[in-house]
N, C-alpha and C positions, 0 to 999 in steps of 0.2 A: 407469323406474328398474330394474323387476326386469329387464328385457333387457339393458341394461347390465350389471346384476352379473350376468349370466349367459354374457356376453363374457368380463366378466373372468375369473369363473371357469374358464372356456374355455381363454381363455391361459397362465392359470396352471396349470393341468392338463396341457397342452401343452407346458410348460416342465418342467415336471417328468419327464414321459414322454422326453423329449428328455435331460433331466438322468441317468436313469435307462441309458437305450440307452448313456450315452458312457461311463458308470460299468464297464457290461456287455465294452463294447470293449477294456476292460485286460486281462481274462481270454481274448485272444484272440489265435493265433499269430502271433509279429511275420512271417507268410509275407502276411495277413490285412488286419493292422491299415495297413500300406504302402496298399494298395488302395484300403482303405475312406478314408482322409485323402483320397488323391488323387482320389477322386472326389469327394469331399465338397466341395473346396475351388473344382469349377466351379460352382456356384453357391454361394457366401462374398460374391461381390458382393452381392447380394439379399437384404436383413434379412430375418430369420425374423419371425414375427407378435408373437413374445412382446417382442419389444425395444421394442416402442411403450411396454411401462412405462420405461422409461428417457427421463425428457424434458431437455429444455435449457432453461434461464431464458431467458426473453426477451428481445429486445434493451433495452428500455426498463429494465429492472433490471440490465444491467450497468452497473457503474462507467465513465465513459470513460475512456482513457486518453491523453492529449495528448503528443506529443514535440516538442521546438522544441529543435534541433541536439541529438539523441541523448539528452535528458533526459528526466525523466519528472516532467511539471507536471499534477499532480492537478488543478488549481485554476485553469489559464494561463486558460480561457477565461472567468472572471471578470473579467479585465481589461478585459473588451469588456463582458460585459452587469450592470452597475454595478446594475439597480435590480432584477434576480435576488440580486445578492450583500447590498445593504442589509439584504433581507428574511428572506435567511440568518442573517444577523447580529444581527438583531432578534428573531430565532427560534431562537437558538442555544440558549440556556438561559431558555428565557420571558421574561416583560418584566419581573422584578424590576430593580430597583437600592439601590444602597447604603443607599438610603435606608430599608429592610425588611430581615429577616431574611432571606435565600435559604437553601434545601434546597440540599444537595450536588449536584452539576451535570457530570456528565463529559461533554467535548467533544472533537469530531472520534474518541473510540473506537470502533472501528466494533463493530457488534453485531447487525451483519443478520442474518435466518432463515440457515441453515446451508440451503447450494443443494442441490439432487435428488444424489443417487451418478451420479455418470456414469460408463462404463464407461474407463477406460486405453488410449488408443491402443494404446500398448507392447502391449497384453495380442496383437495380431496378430502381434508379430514375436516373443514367446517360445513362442506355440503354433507360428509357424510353422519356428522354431528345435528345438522337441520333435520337429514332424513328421519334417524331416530329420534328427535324429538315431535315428528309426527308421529308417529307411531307409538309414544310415550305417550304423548297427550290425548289421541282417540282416543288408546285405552283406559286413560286413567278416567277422562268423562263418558265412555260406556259405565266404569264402576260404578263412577258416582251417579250416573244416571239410574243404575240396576237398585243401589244402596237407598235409592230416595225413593225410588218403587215399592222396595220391599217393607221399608220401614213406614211407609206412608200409606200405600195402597193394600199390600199382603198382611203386615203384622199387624196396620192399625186398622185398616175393614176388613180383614178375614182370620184375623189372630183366632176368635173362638171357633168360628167353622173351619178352620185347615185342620187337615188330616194330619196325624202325629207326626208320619212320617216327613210330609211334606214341610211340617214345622220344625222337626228337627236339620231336615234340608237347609232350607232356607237359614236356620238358625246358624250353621257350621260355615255354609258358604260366605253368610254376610260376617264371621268372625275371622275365616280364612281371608279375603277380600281387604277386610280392613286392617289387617296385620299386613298384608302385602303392601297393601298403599301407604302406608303409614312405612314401612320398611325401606319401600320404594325411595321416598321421598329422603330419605336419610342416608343411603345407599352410597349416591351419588359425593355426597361428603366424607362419607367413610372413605372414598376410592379417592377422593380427594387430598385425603388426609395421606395417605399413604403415599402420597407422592412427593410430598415437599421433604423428604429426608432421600437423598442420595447416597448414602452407606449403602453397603454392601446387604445389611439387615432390609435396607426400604428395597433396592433391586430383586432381593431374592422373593420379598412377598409377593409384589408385582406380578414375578416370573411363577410362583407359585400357585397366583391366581387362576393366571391363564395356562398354566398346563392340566391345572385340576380339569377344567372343562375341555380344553383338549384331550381329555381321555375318548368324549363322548365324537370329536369331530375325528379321532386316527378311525377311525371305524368304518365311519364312511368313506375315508379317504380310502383305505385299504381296499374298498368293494369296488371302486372306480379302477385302482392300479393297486395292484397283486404284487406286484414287484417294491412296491414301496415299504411293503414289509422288510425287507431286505436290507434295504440303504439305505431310506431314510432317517429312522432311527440312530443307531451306531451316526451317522455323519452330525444328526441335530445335536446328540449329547456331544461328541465332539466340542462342536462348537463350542456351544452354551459353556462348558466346561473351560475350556481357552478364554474366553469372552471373559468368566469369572476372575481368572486367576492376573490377567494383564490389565483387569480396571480395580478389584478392588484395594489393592495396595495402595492406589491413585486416591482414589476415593476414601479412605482414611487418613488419609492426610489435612482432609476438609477441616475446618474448624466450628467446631460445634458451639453453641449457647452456655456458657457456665450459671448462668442466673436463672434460669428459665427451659422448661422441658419442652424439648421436640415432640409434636402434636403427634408423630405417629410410633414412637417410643411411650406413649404414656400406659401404665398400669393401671387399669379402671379397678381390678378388684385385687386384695393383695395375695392371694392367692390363684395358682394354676397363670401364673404370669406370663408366659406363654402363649397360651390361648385367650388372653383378654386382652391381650396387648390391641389399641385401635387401630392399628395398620393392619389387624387378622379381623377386627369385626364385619369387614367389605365382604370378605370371603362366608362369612356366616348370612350375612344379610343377601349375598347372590343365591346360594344353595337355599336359602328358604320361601324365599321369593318363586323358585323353579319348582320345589314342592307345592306351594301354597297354590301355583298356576295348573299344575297339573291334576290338584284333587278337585280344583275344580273345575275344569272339564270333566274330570271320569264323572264327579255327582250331577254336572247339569247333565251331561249325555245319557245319562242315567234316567233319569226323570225323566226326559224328554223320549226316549227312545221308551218305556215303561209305558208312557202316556196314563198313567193311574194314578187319578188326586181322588180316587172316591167318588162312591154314587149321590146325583143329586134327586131327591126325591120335587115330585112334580110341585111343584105351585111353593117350595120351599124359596124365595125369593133372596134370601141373604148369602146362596151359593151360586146363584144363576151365574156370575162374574168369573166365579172362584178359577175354573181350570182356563181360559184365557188371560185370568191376569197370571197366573204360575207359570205358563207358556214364553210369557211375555218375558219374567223377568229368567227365567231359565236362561232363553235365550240372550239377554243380554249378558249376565254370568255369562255363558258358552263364549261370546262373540268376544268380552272384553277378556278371558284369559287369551283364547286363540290368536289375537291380537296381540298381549301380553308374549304371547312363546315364540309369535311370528319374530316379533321385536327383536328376540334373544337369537334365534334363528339369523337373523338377519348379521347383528354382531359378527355370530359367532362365523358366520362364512363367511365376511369381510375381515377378520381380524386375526382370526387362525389360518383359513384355510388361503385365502387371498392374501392374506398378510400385508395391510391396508399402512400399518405401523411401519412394518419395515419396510416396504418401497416408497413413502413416502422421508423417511430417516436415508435414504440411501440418493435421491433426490437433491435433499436438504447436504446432502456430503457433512453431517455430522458423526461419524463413528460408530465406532458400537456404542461410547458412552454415552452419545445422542437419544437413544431409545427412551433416555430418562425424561429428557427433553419432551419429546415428540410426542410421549401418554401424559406429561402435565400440561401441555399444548392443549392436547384432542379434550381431556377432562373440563379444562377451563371453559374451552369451547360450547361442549355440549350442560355443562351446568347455566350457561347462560341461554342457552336455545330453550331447556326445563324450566327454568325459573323465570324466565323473561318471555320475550317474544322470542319466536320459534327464528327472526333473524338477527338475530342480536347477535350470533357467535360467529355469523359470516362477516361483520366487521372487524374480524381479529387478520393479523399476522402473525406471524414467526418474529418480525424485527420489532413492532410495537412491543409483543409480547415480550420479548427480552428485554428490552427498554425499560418497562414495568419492572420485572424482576431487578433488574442493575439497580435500581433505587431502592430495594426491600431492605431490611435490617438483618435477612437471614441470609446467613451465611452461603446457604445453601442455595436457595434463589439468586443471590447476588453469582454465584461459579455459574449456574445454567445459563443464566444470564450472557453473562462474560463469555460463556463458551459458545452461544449461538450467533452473539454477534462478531465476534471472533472470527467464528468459521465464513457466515457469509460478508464480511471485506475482505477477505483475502480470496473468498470465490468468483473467478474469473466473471460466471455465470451472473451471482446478486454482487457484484461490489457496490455498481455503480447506482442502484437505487438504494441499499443499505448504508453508504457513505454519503448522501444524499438526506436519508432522513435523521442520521446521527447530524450530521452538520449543521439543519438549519433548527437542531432543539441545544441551546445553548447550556440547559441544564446538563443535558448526558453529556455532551463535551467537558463539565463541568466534573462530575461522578469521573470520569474517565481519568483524567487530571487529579483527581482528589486518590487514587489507587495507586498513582504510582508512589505513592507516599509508603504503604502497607508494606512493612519489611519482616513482617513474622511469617515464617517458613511455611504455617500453614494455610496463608495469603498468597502460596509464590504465583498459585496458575492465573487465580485471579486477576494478581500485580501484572506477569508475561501477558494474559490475552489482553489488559487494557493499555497493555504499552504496545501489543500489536494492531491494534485497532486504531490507535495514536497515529502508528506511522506509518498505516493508509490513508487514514486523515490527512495528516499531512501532506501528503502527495497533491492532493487537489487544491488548485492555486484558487478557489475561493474558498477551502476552509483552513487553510494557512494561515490569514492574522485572525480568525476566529480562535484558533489553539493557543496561539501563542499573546491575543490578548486577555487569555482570564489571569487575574493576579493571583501569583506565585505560580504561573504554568511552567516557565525558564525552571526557576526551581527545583518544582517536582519533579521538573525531568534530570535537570543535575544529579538528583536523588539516586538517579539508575545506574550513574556512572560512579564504581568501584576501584578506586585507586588510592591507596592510604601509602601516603606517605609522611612518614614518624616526624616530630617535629625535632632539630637540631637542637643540642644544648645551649646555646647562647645564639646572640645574634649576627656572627661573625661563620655560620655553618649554618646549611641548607640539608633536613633529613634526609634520607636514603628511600629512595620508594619501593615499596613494599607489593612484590606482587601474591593479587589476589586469585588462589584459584577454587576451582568449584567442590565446594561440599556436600555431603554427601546427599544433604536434604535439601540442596541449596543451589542453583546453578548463578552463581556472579556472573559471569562470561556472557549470557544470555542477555543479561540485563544490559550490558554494558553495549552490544553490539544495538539492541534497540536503544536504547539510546541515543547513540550515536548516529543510528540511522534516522529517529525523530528530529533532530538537529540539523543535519545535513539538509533533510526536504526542507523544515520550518529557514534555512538560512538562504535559499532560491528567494527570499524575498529582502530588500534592502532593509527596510522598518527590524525586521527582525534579527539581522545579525547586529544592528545596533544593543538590541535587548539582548544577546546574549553574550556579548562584550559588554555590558554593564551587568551582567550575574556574579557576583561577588563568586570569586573561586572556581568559576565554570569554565575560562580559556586554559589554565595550568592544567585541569582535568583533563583538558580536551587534548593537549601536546602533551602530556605522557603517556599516551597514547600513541604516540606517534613515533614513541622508542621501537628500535627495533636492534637486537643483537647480531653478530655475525652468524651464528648458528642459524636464525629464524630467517635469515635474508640469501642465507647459499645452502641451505638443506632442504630439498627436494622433498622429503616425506614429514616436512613439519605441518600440523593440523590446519589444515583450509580454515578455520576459525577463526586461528591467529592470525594468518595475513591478513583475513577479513577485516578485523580492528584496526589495523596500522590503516590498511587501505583508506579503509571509511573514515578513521581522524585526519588523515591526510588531508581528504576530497572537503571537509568541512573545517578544515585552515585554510586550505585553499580558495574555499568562496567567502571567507570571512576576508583573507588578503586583499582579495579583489575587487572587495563591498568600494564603490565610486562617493564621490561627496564627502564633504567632513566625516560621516559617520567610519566611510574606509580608511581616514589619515587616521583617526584613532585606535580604528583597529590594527593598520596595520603596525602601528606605535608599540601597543598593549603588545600585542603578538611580540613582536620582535627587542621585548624588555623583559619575557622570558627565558630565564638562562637556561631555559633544554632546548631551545628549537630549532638555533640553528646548529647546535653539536649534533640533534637526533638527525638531524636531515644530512648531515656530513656521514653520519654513518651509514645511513642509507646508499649514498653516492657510492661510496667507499667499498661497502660490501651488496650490493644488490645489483649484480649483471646478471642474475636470474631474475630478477624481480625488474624488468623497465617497466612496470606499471607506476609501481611505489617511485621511481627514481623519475619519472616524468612529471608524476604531481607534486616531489619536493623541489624538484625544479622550479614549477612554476610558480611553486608558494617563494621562491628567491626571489624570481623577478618582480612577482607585487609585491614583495617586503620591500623591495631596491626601488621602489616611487620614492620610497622616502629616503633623505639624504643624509639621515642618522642610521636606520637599519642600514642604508649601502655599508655603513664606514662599518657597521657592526659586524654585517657579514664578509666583507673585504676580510679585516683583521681578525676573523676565527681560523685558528689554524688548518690547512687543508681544503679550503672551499673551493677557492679558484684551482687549486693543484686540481683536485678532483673530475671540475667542472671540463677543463678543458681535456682531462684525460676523457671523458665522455666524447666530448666535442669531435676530438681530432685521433679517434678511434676507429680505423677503417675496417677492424677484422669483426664491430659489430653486424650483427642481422640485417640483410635491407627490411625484415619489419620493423625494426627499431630509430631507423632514421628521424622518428617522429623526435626521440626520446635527443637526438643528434644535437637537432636545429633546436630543440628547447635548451640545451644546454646552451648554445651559441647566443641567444638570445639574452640567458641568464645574464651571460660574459659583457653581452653589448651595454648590457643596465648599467653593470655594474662598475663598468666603465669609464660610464657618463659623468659628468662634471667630477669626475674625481682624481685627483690627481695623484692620493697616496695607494687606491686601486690600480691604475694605472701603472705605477711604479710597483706595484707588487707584478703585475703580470709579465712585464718588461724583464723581472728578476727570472720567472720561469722559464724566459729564454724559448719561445714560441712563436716568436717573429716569420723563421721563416716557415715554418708550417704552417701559419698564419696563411701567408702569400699562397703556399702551394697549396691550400684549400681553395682560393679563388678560382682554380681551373675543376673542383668538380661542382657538380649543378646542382646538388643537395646544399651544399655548404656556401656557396656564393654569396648569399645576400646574407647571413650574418654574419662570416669573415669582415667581408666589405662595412659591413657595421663595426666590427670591433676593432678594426685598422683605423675608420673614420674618428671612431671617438680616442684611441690610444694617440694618435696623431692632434687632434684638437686640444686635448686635455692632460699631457703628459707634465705640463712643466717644462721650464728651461731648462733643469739640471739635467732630463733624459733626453734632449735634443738628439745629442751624438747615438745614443741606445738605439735611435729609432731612423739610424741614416741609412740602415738595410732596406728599409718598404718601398726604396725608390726603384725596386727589382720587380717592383710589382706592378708599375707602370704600362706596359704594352700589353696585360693583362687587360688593366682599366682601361685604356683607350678600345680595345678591340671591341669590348662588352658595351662601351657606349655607343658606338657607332651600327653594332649589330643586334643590341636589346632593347625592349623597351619596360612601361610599368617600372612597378616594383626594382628589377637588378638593375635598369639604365638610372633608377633615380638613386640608389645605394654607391652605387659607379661613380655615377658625376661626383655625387658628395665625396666620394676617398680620393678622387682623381684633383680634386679643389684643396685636398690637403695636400698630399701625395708632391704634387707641383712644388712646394714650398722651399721642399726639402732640396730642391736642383737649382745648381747653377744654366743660365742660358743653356751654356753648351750639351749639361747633362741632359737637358729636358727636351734637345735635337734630337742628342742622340738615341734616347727612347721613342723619338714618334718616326723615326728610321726604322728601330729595332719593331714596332710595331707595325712598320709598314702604311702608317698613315701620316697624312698631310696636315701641317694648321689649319690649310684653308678649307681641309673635309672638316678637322673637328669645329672650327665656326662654323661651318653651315649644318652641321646637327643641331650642334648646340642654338643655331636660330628656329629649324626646323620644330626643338622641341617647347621652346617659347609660342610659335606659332600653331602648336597641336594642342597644347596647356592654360588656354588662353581666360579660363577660369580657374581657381584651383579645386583640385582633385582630392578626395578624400583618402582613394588606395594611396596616393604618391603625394602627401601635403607638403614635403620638402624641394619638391622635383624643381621646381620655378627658383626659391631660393640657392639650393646648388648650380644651378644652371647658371645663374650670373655671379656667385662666385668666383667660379671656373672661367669666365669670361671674362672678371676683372683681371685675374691674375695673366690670361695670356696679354690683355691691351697692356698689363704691367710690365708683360717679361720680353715682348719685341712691340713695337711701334706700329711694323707692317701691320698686325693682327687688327688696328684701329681704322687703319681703310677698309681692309677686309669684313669687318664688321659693318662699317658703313655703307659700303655697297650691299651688303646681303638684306638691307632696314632691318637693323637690330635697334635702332635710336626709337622705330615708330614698335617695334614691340617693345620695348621697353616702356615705353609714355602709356602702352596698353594694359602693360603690367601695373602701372600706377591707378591705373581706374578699378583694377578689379581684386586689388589685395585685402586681403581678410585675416581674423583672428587662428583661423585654419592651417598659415602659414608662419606664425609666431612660434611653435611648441615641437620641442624634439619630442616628446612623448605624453601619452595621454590614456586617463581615466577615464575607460567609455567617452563621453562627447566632453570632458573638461579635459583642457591643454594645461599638461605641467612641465617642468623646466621651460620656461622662455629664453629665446633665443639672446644674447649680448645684443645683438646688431637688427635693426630692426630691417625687414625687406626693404621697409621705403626707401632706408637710409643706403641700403642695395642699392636700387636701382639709379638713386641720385647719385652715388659715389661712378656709376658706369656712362650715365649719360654725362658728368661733369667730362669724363674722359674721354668721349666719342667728340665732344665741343670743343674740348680743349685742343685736341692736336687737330 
């Protein structure tokens, strides 16, 4: 251990000294600081020792990312592995249900560790945008320092004494010099200009550029490796060639300016249009530039090396000066081209032969069509390092910079834009500080939102990356009511979701929905799934499924979606896309359902007064025992429709629901991975139940009773059988009395589980056991605790036992107290001995214990997160007085 920390000390010592040395380099003549870069940066391949602090998450904690036709399916490969996702879903928010109180529960918001700092690709192309702009700038103030000599010192004190030739010298170089600098300075905009058009025309000048001058670096390449002759070539055209043909199809789809001419399409002369075009002037102003550098060197070195400006005769006093100042400025000419060609030198072995662009695009994980990207990056960069201060382009990013762009009016900027920031939130690597700076600038959220709106085909990639950027946004539970509170965001997001359905001819007929599929220039489908996957993250928050049940027309969107055919629901090789959409409108009815507080009665009202939802969800039941993902979460969307006591009756009396449900239920040849999908049915049934008595008498009619009972003996099924005997039993009505004189078979069952379970089954037990009783005469109800093999006087003294263990109420089991003395009244009702028996075991002093600690916890068969719905007829108090009056009385 201490070796270790003595490591790291080590590197961190290391890094500071290194920190230190680069601090020291500022204060050091730009004649200097040119050198020391340039040497430094042959070994830049080769990480320094200290960068090992800097690590990368591993692959197994990245997120995956799935695309199925250009989309981005969080979740696609769910559709294949069915008993990974039950288990998800079982695990989402623990295993409460309605039937308990649940603690607030956030789902799908992500809230992973914040990952290690990594360092910015970018950061290589704005130091190496600083470097040359050192080296820019000595040279340009050698020129001008040379330029001010000659015109100052040589033309205006030695104009008449210089030697012709020296004049003509002088003459050429200060013409050549100032055409460069002037060229120079221009240069930088030409190459600028060239970049803001993304067609196929702006790519190939670019690429044109830089192979022109890569003629001069295959050469030396070749002299280093001989073999490169061979393969290199044939493999680059390769490439370069694929790269063309798979992006520019893409890339004319763009949508160009109709009013107004793209800066690097313009025709300066209207002739030879071709070569005047400004996107090819860069190329002219680089090759003359490298002529202009190179005659002059040959002329200074010339001079210089000649050492011949003419004899000065003695005592001639107006040439005494002459050949040291021609030295002087030679030498500067010499210094400022060699400077000059260093510069290009420097380029060209970073950019060709290093390929500074493309590892630093491969880094960024934007594409090949990234390149376009990544040189209008580097350009921006290095024009502000030239024309400002030498650090001005080190305050750039990749995400500022596209940021910039998403705002611009050009077409073209707004896609690179869109495409960079695209790429990195959905990069495992930048999401979290890209999602981060998108978040807290309310504008771009703003832009972002304002795109989903853009429905002309050649907007579609735009429209897709800022609906994919949307719904990473989303995901992060603090920029969740940022999305969803800019006005009209619900909206624009509606906007994505593609489902036209015809309007009927009068008001008595609802149209036929019209499915939409994807065109040829046009993917619906894409949209539709983001969509829906923006909605689903934005509805993890309560505020917001409020707002999207008040979006005029967006719930009907949302649940026709939720249709699924038999074909789509029992065929095996149908498009992972399409389940994908059912799946995902399901998962976002499903959290709409289950929204707690007024704002969930409303929705789940709305919900359940559309006339598709609960037939789609029947159909699902009905035909999807390949699909138990789909058939768990329309499950669950019954049972939070069934809080309300208008969807129960609504979905009771859809034909098929309950048939289905409990073909589910009490299906033993399903999967044991599927058992999740079992008990959710069971649960449905228990809802549906509940105070209802024309449900009741529906289930009664399916003749279930005794498979009912005989589910009570497996341990999957126990506690929501027991549930839905409890409430078939409480809430049947008088007319099913006789229907329901079979459950008394189920008797020695209850008693056994009470005596021997606890929790949850003993508190489900009591309660059927409390009805269960009802149904028997004295004698019957011996003869069951025979058949059971237990005593009255065991089951009083559990039943004290569990007074006495309960002695507060219990969240898991808030009914457990109120069954418990149920069942107690009814034995002190049904024999007399039962009232000693009581008496002696102090059930009178738990009882009077029960009195002091009863709560609102105990009022509610069922509940909305921490709000208790249905209240109980009888209240505990009135419990416990009704058992203590009868412990007194006898």
């Amino acid at each position: 251990m201490r070796e270790r920390q003595g490591d790291l000390t080590l590197l961190f010592l290391l890094h500071f000294h290194k920190t230190n040395v680069l601090a020291k380099l500022n204060y050091l003549t730009l004649f200097i600081i040119p050198i020391l870069c340039f040497y430094h940066d042959k070994d830049e391949n080769s990480k320094p020792e200290y960068q090992i602090l800097y690590s990368f998450p591993s692959k197994s904690n990245l997120e995956p990312y799935h695309m199925d036709r250009g989309i981005s399916l969080d979740d696609d490969m769910s559709v294949h592995l069915q008993i990974n996702e039950l288990r998800k879903l079982s695990e989402t928010c623990g295993s409460n249900t309605i039937f308990e109180p649940q603690s607030s529960c956030e789902c799908n918001a992500e809230s992973v560790p914040s990952a290690p700092v990594l360092r910015a690709p970018e950061k290589k192309l704005t130091l190496f945008a600083l470097r040359l702009s050192i080296f820019e700038k000595s040279a340009t103030g050698l020129g001008t320092l040379g330029f001010i000599w000659a015109t100052v010192v040589l033309l205006g004190g030695f104009a008449i004494t210089l030697d012709k030739t020296d004049f003509w010298f002088i003459t050429i170089i200060l013409l050549i010099e100032g055409t460069r600098i002037f060229s120079r300075s221009h240069e930088l905009e030409w190459q600028h200009q060239a970049t803001w058009s993304i067609t196929d025309a702006g790519i190939s000048s670019f690429r044109a550029l830089r192979s022109s001058s890569h003629i001069l670096i295959k050469a030396v390449k070749q002299t280093f490796n001989p073999l490169s002759l061979i393969r290199k070539p044939s493999h680059n055209t390769r490439e370069v060639t694929q790269v063309d043909h798979l992006h520019v199809g893409r890339w004319n789809h763009s949508r160009t300016p109709t009013r107004t001419w793209i800066s690097s399409d313009v025709p300066l002369l209207p002739y030879g249009k071709w070569v005047f075009l400004s996107r090819n002037i860069s190329k002219v102003l680089y090759w003359l530039q490298l002529l202009s550098a190179t005659a002059c060197v040959v002329l200074s070195s010339t001079r210089l090396v000649n050492h011949n400006y003419g004899e000065v005769q003695k005592g001639d006093s107006d040439k005494r000066n002459r050949q040291s100042a021609l030295n002087i400025f030679y030498a500067l000419a010499l210094a400022e081209a060699l400077l000059f060609l260093t510069e290009k030198a420097y380029w060209e072995w970073k950019v060709i032969y290093c390929k500074l662009l493309e590892e630093v695009n491969k880094e960024c994980e934007l594409g090949p069509s990234g390149m376009v990207s990544i040189k209008r990056f580097f350009y921006d960069a290095y024009s502000r390092c030239v024309n400002g201060s030498i650090f001005d382009g080190l305050k750039m990013d990749m995400v500022t910079f596209a940021i910039d762009l998403l705002a611009s009016s050009s077409p073209d900027e707004q896609l690179i834009g869109a495409r960079i920031l695209r790429q990195f939130a959905i990069s495992a690597r930048y999401s979290d500080d890209t999602l981060q700076k998108i978040g807290v600038n309310l504008s771009v959220v703003e832009r972002l939102v304002e795109m989903l709106n853009w429905k002309d085909p050649q907007e579609e990639e735009i429209r897709r990356s800022a609906a994919e950027i949307l719904s990473k946004l989303a995901g992060k539970r603090q920029n969740c009511l940022r999305v969803a509170g800019i006005p009209g965001a619900m909206e624009s997001i509606s906007s994505l979701l593609q489902t036209n359905r015809s309007s009927g001819d009068g008001a008595d007929e609802i149209g036929e929905k019209n499915l939409i599929l994807d065109h040829a220039n046009y993917s619906f489908w894409t949209f539709n799934h983001l969509g829906l996957l923006i909605l689903k993250k934005l509805a993890c928050d309560h505020d917001n499924c409020g707002k999207i049940g008040n979006t005029r027309g967006l719930l009907p969107k949302i649940i026709d979606f939720t249709h699924a055919g038999e074909k789509l629901l029992r065929d095996k090789n149908v498009a992972p896309s399409q389940v994908l959409t059912v799946k995902r409108s399901l998962q976002l009815v499903q959290l709409l359902a289950s929204t707690t507080g007024a704002t969930g009665k409303h929705l789940r009202k709305e919900i359940s007064e559309v006339v598709f939802t609960i037939s789609n969800i029947r159909d699902i039941l009905r035909h999807g025992e390949k699909r138990p993902t789909l058939q768990k979460l329309s499950i669950e969307i019954l049972t939070n429709l069934a809080l309300e006591e208008e969807a129960r009756e609504r979905i009771g009396g859809t034909g098929g629901v309950l048939k289905e449900l409990f073909t589910i239920f009490l299906n033993q040849g399903m999967p044991e991975h599927q058992n999740q999908v079992r008990r959710s049915a069971g649960e449905a049934l228990a809802m549906l139940a509940l105070e209802s008595r024309a449900n009741c008498h529906r289930i009664l009619r399916l003749q279930v009773l005794e498979r009912l009972i005989a589910a009570l003996e497996f341990p999957m099924l126990r506690v929501t059988a027991a549930r839905i005997l409890r409430n078939l039993c409480t809430y049947r009505g008088s007319d099913c009395f006789y229907l329901l004189q079979g459950v008394i078979a189920a008797a020695p069952t209850v008693l056994k589980a009470i005596m021997s379970e606890e929790n949850k089954l003993q508190e489900v037990m009591v309660g059927l056991a409390a009805q269960v009783f009802k149904h028997m005469t004295s004698n019957e109800s011996s003869i069951m605790f025979e058949r059971a093999g237990i005593k009255e006087e065991e089951l009083a003294k559990a039943l004290v036992q569990i007074l006495e263990k309960y002695r507060h109420p219990s969240a898991k089991v808030p009914r457990i107290r109120r069954f418990t003395i149920e069942l107690a009244i009814w034995m002190m009702h049904d024999n007399v001995k039962n009232v000693y028996i009581f008496k002696d075991l102090g059930m009178e002093k738990e009882l009077e214990g029960v009195l002091e600690t009863t709560a609102e916890l105990e009022s509610f068969n069922i509940f909305s997160g921490s709000v208790g719905l249905s209240r109980h007829n009888t209240t505990i108090h009135s419990l416990v007085e009704t058992a203590l009056n009868l412990l007194k009385d006898q």
